[in-house]
Each structure stands twice: as C-alpha cells, then as structure tokens.
N, C-alpha and C positions, 0 to 999 in steps of 0.2 A: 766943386760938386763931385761926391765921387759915383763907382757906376749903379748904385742901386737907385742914386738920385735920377740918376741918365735915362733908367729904365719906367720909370715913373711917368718921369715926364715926356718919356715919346709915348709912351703908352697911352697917357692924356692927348698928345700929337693928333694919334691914332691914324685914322685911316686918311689924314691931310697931309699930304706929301708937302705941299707949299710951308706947313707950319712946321713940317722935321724938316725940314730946309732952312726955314728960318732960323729955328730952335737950334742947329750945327754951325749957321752963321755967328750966332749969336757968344756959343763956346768959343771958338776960334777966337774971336772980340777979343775977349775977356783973358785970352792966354791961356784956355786948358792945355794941356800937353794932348798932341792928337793920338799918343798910346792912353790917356785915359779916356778920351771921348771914342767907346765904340757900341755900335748899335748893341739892341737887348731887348727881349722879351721874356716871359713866362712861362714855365708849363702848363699848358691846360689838359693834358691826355697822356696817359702813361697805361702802356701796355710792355708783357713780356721783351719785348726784342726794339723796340721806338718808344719814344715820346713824343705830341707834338709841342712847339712852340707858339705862341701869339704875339704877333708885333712884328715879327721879321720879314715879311712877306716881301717888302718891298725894297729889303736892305742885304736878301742874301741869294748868293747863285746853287744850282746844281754844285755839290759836290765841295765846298765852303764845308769849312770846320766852325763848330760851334764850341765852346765853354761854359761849362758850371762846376761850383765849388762849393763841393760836398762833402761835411763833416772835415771843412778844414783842408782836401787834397781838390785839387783840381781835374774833372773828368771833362775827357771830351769826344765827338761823335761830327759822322756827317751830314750835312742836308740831303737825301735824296726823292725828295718832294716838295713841291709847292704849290699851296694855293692861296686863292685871295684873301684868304682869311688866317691862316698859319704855315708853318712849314712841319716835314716832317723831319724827325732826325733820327740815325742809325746810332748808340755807342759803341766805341771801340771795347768798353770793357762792359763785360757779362755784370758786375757787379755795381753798376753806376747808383742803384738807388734813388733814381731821380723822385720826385715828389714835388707833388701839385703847387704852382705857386713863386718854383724855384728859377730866380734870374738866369737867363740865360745868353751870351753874351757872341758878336761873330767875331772870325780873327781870320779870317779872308782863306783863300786856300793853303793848301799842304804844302809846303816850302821844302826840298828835297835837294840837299845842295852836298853830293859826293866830296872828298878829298882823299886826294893819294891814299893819304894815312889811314885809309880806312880798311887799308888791305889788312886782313890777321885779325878783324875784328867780324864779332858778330851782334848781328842790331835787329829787333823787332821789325814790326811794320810799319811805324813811326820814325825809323830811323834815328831812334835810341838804344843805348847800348845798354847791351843784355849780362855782356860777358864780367870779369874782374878788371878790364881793364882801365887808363882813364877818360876822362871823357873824348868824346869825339870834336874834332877839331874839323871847323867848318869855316868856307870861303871868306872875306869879307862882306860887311856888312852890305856896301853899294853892290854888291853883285846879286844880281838878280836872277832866280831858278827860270831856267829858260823851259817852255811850255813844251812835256812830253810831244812828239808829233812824227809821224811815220816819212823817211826820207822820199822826195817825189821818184816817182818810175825810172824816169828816164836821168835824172840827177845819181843814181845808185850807179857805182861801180857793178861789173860784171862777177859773177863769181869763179873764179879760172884754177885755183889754187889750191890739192888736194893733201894731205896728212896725213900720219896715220894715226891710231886712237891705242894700238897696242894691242884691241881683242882683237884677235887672229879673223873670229865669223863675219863681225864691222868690216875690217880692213877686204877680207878678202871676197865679199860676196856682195856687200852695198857702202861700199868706201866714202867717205865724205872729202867736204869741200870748206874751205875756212870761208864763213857766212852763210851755210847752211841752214836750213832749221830741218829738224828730224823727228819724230815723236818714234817714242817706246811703248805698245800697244800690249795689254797684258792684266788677265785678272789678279785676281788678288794671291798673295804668294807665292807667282813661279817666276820670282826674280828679279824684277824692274828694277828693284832699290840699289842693287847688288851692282846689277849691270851698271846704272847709274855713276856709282862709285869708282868701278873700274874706268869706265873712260873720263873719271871726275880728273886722273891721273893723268893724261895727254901731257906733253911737253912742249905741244907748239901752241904754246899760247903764255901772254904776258899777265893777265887776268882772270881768275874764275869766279864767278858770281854764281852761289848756290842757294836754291828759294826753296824752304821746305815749308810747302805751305799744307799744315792738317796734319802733318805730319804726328808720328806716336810720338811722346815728351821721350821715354825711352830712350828713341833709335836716333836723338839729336849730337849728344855727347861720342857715339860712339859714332856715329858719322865723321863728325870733325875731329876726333881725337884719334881715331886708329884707321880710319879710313885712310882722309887726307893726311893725317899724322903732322907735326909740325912743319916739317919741308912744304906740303901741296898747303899749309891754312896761312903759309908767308906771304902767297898772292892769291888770296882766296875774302872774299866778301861772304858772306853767310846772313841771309835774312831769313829768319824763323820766324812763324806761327801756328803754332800747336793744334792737334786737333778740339784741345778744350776751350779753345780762344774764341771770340764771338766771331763772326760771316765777316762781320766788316774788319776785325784784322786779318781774318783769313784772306779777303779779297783784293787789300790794302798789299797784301804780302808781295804778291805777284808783280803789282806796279810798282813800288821798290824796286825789287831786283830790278825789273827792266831800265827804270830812271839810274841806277847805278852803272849799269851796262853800257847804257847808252853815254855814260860822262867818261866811262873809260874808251868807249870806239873812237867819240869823239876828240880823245887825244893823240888819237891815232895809232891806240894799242890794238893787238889781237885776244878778243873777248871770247870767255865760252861761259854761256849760260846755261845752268841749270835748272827745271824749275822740276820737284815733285809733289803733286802732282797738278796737271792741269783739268785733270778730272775733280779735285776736291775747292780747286779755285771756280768752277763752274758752279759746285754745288753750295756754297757761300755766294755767288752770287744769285741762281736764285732763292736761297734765302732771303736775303735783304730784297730782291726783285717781289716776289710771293706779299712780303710784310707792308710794301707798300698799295696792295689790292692791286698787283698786275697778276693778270689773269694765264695759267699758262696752255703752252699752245703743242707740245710736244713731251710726251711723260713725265709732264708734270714741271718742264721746262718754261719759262716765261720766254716770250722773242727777243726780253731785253739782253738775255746771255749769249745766245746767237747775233748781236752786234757786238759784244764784246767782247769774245774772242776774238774775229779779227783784228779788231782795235787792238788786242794785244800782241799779239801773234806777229803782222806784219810789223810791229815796231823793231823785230828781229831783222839778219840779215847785214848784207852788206851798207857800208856809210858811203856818203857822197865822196867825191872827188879830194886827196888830203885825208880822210880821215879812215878809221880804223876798219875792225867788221865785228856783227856780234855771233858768233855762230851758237844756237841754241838747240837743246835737248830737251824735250817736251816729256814726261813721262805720261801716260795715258791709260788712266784705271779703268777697263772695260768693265761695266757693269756684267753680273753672272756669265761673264766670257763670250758675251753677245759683242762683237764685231761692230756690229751696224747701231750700238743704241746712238742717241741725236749726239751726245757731244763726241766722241768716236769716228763720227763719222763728217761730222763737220769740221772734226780737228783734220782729219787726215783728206781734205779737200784743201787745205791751206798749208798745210805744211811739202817740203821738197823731197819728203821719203817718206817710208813708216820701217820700223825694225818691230815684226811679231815674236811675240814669247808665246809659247804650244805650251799647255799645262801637260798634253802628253808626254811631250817630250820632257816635261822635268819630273815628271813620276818614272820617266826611264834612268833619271840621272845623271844626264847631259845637260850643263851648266855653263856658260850660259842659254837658257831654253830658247835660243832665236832659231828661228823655222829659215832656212836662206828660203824657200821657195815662194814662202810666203812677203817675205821681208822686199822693202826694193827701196832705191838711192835714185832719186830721180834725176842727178848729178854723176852719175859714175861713170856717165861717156866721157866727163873732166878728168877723168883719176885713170882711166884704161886707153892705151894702145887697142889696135888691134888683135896683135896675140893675145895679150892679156883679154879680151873681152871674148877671142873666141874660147880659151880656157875654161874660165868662168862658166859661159853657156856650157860646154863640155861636162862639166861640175854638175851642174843644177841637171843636166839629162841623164847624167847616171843616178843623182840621187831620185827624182822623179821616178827613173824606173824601179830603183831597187823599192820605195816605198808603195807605189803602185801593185807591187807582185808579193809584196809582203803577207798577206791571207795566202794566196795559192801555195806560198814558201811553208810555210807551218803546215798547211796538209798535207804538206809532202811531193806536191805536184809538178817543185822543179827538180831539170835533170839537166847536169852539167854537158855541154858539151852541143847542144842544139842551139843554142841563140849565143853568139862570142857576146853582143853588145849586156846582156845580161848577166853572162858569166863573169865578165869584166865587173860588172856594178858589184856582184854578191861579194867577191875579191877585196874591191877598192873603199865600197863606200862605210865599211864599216872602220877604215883607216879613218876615213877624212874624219866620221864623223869622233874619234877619239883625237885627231888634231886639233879638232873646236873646243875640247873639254876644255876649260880655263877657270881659275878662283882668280881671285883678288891677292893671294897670296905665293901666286905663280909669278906674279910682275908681268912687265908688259911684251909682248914681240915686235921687235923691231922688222924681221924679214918671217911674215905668214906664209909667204908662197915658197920660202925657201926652206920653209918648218914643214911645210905640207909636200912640197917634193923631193926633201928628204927620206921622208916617212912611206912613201910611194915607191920609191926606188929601192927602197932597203926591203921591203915586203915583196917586191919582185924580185930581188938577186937571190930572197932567201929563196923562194918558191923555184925557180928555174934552178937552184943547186941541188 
C-alpha cells in the first residue's frame, strides 16, 4: 500500500482513533516497512504564509515537520497549531505552492545531529549545506538528537574565567567572561555587524558558531570570506538565513546555531556564539505567532515571543560539570534607536551585560560607536583586581565630566586652571577616546591598558617638556 493509499484510508478512519489504531495494526501485520507507513492528511486552506492540514490532528505534536511533494521536489514546514479538526502548518519555503487536496505526510520532529566535521562549513536552517562543499556527515543512525534543554541552575558551573576579545573598548571598560552572554544594543548602521566581526576574531576559543539570521544575501560572502578569512571559517560553523527567506527559516536559524553550540560545549570545547540579529529572530517569530490568530500584546508583539526568548537565550552560558561553556553575543537591533522598545528591553533583562553603540558617536567617527558609560559587563568584578576596577571608575569619571561640560566648552565658558579635575579630563579624554578608535583591519590588542598607558604618559612627558 503505498502513502497516498495510507492517506485515504485514515482519512476514511477519520475522527476513530480506535480504527487508525486498528488500521496501523493491521500494516505492521502485513509487513509494511514502518518508513512507509506514516500518518497524512490534505490540504483544506491555503493562505499567503500557512496552510492548513485535515486528518493529522491526532497524529502530530507542536513543532513536528510535515511533507509534501510538489511538482516532483519535496517541501516542508512546521506544525504550530492544533485543533480538533486540522493542524496548522508554517513552510520553510516562501515558494511551496501548496494546493488544495495536496497529501500531506508527518516525519516527526527536526533531528539536528552536529559533527566535528562541520566546522568550515556553512548550512541553512535545516542543517543543510549551502556552501560548494560535500555533503555533511552526520552521527550514526542509532544515535539519537538529544532534546534541546537549558542546563539546571545549580548543575551549571560558575563563571570565574575572563579573556580578552582584542577591541581595546570590550577589554577595557566591560571585559568578559568565557560563558558570558552579552548583547550589542544598537540602531541601524552605527556598527553592530562590524563590531560583531571583530570580536568574531577572539582566540580563546576552540569553536565559533555564527547565526546570521535576516541577514542582507550581500553581507553573507563577505562576512565569512574577508572577515573570518579562511584561518577564523577552519573552526567556525555558519548558519545562514537571509532576509528573503520565509519567518520560519528565519526563526529555525537561531535554534540551529544554538543545537550546534550546545554539541560542541558539550564535548567539552570553549564555544563563542554568534547570533545577528536577535531582533530579526524576534520579528520572524512574531510573524509566524501573528499567522496563527495570536493576538498581540505589546507593539504589535504576540506574548508567544516573550517566552521564547528566554527559551533561547538561557540555553546560553556556562555547561554542567565536565562539560564545555557557550559564551554568546547577542546582537540587538533597536528599533528608531528607542532603547526601551519590548524586545530591547526584555533581551537586556536576560542577558549578563549590554555593549551600547551611540549613533552620535559614530557620526563623530569613533569606531567602534560603544558608549563605555553607557555599556556595562555584569561580570567584570571576574576580569578586575582592585587597582584595576578603581582605574576604570577613574576612566568612566573623567569621561563623564568631559561629556557633561561639553555645551559650556563650545561657548567658551571654560577656563583652564579653576577646576584640576576638569582640566585633567579636557587634556586626557580626548587620548583615551582616539585609543578606542579600532577597524577590523587594525588586528587585535593584546595589552589595552598598556596601549592606553602608553598613549597617556607620552601626552604628558610631551606637555611637561
């Protein structure tokens, strides 16, 4: 019997659980192979972005892949709806074409099964490969994808162990911590991708998993080919989904990387994930949230995307006892450079720091636009001594002031030699902030504080000569 018989005859079944019971007994009897006997239904609704199915109601979960084979290729999509009468389903591709009528078959959930070998490659949201290479070599057949799930509380190791990233502003003003998560807060434009890139370069790490999800088709090649350059794509994973790709490979993208992430901490490697952005991963999923008549409850957000950021987000961080860490960089597209709109502000209640980009500051030219004042490491009492932390404060109060008195300084209304703590700032801070200046094609700094106390001390021997 093969499956359009299958689909027939449960369809006939119909809403008798005892007689698709039977009728599944029955195949099995008779010797079907149990890869051809699997459940099916029809389309009965087809809209821009879904279709639904009839028949499956009883045979498929949240989040189950579904099949149909259309004009000969086979398309497929997820369930994210059910009811007692059909299911809804999402496709992954924009182009599926579905039509009324059209068998539709389950194939259980998304089976996501990393290998070494996948490092230097880059693979969709399917975890299929995108690049010239050949195909992907995946576990054995008895090994089973073990179920995405956030390490318990108190099972996580602590995070004690800080790095450096090479940008001089990171290192020396909100330093990290391997198993960190961080987000990059920033409108459109003044940097994030760039930044990104630079600390894509880190060397304390065995693994990079880089998620460009929404990403321009554009800025893909040129990301992994002169960015990371062939050296940084030798241990680099690369999951791409373009901005033209439907919500559900955009949203698909995300959990990727992470299920990859997660198979290299857990071999006890040092992981740095990338994802950009987690603003466009939000906005894919209320897409698909919206399509299924959830109603939304914050500009225009459903509450289903405010559960799932965490859901993702925590899957970050440090691993249990034995096992690796995934330290991750969030990048975070502020809508019209509003701070506080809902995913912005929810990301950065979850995450262990934020690094701000100032579009001021990069119309002044200062590259990369991280605001220290603004920016903050919720981990940095790990990475600082004492001296060092009271420096830093030292730092942040001269720039404070110099920015603070900046309008009175233009009209002319300071005068040297009445305030030392001031006169100090007008002196220093325009050092520090040309020590921050950094490109991508600077390479990295090893010793920031020794770059920046060079630069301090050579500006005063010249001035006192």
């Amino acid at each position: 019997m093969d499956e359009a018989a299958a689909t027939t005859a449960q369809s006939r079944a119909g809403r008798d659980p005892d007689t698709l019971t039977a009728l599944g007994c029955a195949f099995r009897r008779f010797g079907v192979p149990g890869r051809t006997l699997r459940y099916g239904g029809r389309i009965c609704e087809v809209t821009p972005t879904h279709y639904r199915v009839r028949g499956l109601s009883r045979a498929a979960r949240l989040g189950d892949i579904v099949s149909c084979r259309i004009h000969g290729r086979e398309h497929r999509g997820e369930v994210v709806r059910i009811s007692s009468d059909d299911v809804l389903v999402a496709p992954f591709e924009r182009d599926a074409e579905a039509r009324l009528g059209q068998p539709v078959f389950t194939a259980g959930a998304l089976d996501i099964l990393p290998h070494e070998s996948w490092r230097g490659r880059v693979i969709d949201a399917l975890a299929r490969p995108i690049d010239d290479g050949p195909p992907l070599i995946r576990p054995a057949a008895e090994v089973l994808a073990a179920t995405p799930r956030t390490p318990a509380a108190l099972r996580r190791q602590r995070v004690a162990t800080p790095f450096l990233t090479g940008v001089r502003v990171v290192d020396l003003f909100t330093p990290l911590c391997h198993g960190q998560r961080i987000g990059i807060f920033a409108g459109s434009g003044v940097g994030k991708s760039t930044l990104l890139a630079m600390l894509a370069r880190a060397e304390a790490f065995d693994t990079v998993v880089v998620a460009m999800v929404g990403e321009r088709g554009r800025e893909v090649r040129e990301f992994l080919e002169d960015t990371l350059g062939p050296a940084g794509m030798r241990k680099t994973v690369a999951v791409v989904a373009t901005s033209d790709e439907s919500p559900m490979m955009r949203r698909r993208a995300a959990d990727t990387a992470m299920r990859v992430a997660e198979h290299f901490r857990d071999c006890g490697e040092k992981v740095l994930l990338l994802l950009d952005s987690i603003t466009r991963y939000a906005h894919a999923a209320r897409e698909v949230a919206t399509g299924t008549g959830e109603p939304p409850v914050a500009r225009g957000y459903p509450a289903s995307v405010f559960t799932d950021l965490p859901r993702l987000l925590e899957r970050a961080g440090p691993g249990e006892a034995g096992h690796g860490s995934i330290t991750a960089i969030f990048s975070v597209l502020v809508d019209g450079d509003d701070h506080n709109d809902p995913v912005a502000d929810s990301v950065r209640g979850i995450l262990d720091g934020h690094l701000v980009l100032d579009r001021a500051i990069a119309e002044q030219g200062r590259f990369p636009a991280v605001d220290p004042l603004a920016s903050i490491s919720r981990l940095a009492d790990r990475a600082w001594d004492d001296d060092r932390r009271k420096l830093v404060q030292r730092l942040k109060s001269m720039i404070a002031r110099f920015e603070e008195t900046r309008d009175i300084r233009l009209l002319g209304g300071f005068q040297p030699g009445i305030d030392a703590e001031l006169d100090l700032a007008v002196r220093q801070v325009p050092i520090i902030y040309d020590v921050l200046q950094q490109s991508p094609k600077d390479g990295p700094s090893m010793d920031p504080l020794g770059d920046l106390a060079g630069r301090l001390k050579a500006k005063e021997t010249s001035r006192d000569g």
